[in-house]
C-alpha positions in Angstrom: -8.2 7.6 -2.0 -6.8 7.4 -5.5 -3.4 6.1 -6.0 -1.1 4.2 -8.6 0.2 0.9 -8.6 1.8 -1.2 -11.6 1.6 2.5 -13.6 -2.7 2.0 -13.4 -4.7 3.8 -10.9 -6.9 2.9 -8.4 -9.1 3.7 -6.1 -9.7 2.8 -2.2 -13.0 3.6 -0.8 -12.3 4.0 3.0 -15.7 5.2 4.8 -18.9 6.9 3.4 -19.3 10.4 4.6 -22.0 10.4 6.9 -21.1 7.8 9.4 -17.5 8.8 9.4 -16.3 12.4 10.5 -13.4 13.9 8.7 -10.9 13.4 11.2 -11.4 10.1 11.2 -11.7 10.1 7.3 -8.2 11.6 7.6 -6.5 9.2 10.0 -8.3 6.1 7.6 -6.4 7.4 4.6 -3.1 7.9 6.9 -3.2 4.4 8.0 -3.7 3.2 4.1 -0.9 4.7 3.0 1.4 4.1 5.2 0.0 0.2 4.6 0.3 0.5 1.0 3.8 2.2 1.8 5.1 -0.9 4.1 3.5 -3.3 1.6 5.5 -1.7 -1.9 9.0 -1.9 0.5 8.5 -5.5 1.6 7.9 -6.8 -2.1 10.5 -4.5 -3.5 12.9 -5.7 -1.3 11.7 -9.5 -1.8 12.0 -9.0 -5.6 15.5 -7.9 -5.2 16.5 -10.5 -2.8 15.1 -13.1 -5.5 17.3 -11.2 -8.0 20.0 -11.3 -6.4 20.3 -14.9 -5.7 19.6 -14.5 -2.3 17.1 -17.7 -2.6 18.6 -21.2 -0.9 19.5 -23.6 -4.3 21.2 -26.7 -5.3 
């Protein structure tokens, strides 16, 4: 699965082809990106809350 992160692509291997039907193939590369989907929220959102001042200071 090819994808983009920091403006560079890259590239997720998820099965090889014989030991892995393409349903499954199919359902690998759902679950990815919706992991790589959760993942670019959460540190979005921590980035921002850092911006913000959200962080506990003197």
């Amino acid at each position: 699965m090819a994808y983009r992160f920091a403006g560079r692509q890259k590239l997720i291997s998820l099965c090889s082809y014989p030991s892995v039907s393409l349903r499954e193939a199919r359902e690998k590369r759902e679950d990815a990106k919706k992991t790589a989907e959760r993942t670019y929220r959460s540190q979005r959102s921590t980035a921002a809350g850092q911006r913000s001042g959200g962080g506990s200071g003197p």
